[in-house]
C-alpha positions in Angstrom: 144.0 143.0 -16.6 142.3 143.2 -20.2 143.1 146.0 -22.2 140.4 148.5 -22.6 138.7 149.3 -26.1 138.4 152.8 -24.9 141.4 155.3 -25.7 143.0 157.0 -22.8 140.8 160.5 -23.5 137.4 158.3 -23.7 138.9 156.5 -20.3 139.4 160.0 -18.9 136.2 161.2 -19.7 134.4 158.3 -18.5 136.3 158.7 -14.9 135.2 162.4 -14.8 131.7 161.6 -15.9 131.8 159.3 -12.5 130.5 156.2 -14.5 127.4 157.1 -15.5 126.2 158.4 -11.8 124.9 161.8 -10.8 127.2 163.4 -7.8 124.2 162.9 -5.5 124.2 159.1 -6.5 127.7 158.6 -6.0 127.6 160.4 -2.6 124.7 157.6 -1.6 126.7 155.1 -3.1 130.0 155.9 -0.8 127.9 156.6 2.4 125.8 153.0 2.0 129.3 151.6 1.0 131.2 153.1 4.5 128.0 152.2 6.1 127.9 148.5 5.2 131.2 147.9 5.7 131.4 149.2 9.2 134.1 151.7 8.1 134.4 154.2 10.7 134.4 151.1 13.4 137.3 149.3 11.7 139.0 152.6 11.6 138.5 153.7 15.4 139.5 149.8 15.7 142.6 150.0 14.5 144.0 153.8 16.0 143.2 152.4 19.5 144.8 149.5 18.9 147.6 151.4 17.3 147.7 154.6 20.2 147.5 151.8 23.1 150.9 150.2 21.6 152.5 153.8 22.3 152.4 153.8 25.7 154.6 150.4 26.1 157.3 151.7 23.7 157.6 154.7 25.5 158.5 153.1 28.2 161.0 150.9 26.8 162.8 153.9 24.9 162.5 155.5 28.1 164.2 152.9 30.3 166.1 152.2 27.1 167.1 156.1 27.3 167.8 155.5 31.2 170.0 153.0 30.8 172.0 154.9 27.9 172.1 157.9 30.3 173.3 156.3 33.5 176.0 154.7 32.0 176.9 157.6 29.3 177.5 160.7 31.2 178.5 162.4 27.9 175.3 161.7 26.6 173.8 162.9 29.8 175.6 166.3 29.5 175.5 167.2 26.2 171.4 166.5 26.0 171.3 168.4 29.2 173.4 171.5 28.0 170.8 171.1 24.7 167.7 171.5 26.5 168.8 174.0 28.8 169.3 176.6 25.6 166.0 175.5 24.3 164.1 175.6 27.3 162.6 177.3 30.0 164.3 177.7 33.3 161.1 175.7 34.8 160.6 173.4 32.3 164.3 172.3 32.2 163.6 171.1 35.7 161.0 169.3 34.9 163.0 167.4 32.3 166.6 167.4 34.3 164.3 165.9 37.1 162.5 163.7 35.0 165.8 162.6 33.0 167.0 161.5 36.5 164.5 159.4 37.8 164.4 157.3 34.8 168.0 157.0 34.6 168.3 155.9 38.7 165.0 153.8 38.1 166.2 152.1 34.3 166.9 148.4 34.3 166.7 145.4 31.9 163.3 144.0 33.2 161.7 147.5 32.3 163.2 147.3 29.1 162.6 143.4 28.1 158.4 144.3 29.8 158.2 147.3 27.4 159.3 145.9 24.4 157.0 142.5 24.8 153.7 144.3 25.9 154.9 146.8 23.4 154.8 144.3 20.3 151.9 141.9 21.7 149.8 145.4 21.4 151.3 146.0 18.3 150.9 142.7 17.1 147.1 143.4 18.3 147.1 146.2 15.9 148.5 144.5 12.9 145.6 141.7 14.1 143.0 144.6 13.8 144.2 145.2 10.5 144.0 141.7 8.9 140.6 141.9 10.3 139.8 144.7 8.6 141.2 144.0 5.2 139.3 140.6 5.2 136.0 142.5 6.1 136.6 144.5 3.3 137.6 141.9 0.5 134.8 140.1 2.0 137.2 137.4 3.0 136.1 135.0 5.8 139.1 134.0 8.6 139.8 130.3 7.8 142.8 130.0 9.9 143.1 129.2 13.1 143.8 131.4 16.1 147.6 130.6 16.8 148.2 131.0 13.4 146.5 134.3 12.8 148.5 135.5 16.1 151.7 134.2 14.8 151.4 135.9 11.6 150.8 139.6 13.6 153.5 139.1 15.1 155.8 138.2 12.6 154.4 141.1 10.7 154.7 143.2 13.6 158.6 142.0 13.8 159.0 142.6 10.5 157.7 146.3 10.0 159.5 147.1 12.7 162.5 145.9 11.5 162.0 147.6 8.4 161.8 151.1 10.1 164.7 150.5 12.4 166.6 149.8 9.2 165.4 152.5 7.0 165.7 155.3 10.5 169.4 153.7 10.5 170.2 154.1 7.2 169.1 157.7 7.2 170.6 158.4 10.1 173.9 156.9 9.5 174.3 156.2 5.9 176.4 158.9 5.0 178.8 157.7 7.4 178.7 154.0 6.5 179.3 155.0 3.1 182.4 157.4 3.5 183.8 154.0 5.5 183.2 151.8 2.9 184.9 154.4 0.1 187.7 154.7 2.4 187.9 150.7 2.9 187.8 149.7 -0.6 189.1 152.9 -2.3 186.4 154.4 -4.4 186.0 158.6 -4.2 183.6 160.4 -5.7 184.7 163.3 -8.0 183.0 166.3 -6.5 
């Protein structure tokens, strides 16, 4: 970027004095803007895209969950004894009953279907939002289908990877770190 002849209080002022424009002509400037750019489309776009990828990643967590459950009756127990403090007497039915269904009814082809219709809708999403970004930039897709695909994906993979980690090590890093103190011998003072 070029450095500005203005000082920072003239840049302020400038910012605040919205470039010159009255309020009314700013406020026509941002609807034609959202208007041209089909802004509200893109954006309804990319929340279906993103809500329909929920309902394939529940069901793996859930047969994921089921599988955890059925073979973990410690697990089992000590969520049931949770939600049964928690929750109403009717409710906790619902859930008990619920919990075991999905543990009797859990297997690996569940689990491998959810998490592949899971990230192809995903992968949809992150599609959707290449799309949009090159709409805005003004950007026309030169790239071929497979390619574009392949890069959702891998994008996909890659954010989710990104969130497992970080969920892991917020989750557990306390833990991993007392291990690795203990391992190689450093102690914090307290």
């Amino acid at each position: 970027m070029a450095d500005s002849a203005l000082t920072t209080e003239e840049q302020l002022e400038s910012i605040w004095a919205l470039g010159g424009l009255t309020a009314k002509q700013l406020a026509r400037r941002v609807w034609t803007g959202i208007n041209e750019t089909n802004l509200f489309g893109r954006a309804s776009e990319l929340a279906y895209n993103f809500l329909l990828a929920l309902f394939p990643l529940v069901l793996f967590l859930l047969s994921l969950f089921g599988l955890f459950a059925s073979r973990g009756t410690q697990l089992r127990s000590n969520l049931m004894f949770y939600f049964a403090q928690v929750l109403p007497p009717m409710a906790f039915q619902v859930i008990n009953q619920t919990i075991s269904e999905v543990t009797k009814n859990s297997s690996g082809s569940k689990i491998t279907f959810g998490i592949v219709v899971s990230l192809w809708v995903s992968a949809g999403g992150m599609n959707s939002m290449m799309s949009t970004l090159n709409g805005a930039y003004g950007v026309r897709e030169r790239r071929p289908l497979w390619k574009v695909r392949g890069i959702a994906v891998s994008l996909t993979i890659a954010i989710a990877t990104l969130v497992i980690s970080a969920l892991i090590l917020v989750l557990v890093g306390g833990h991993i770190a007392d291990f690795l103190g203990s391992e190689l011998g450093w102690r914090i003072s307290s």
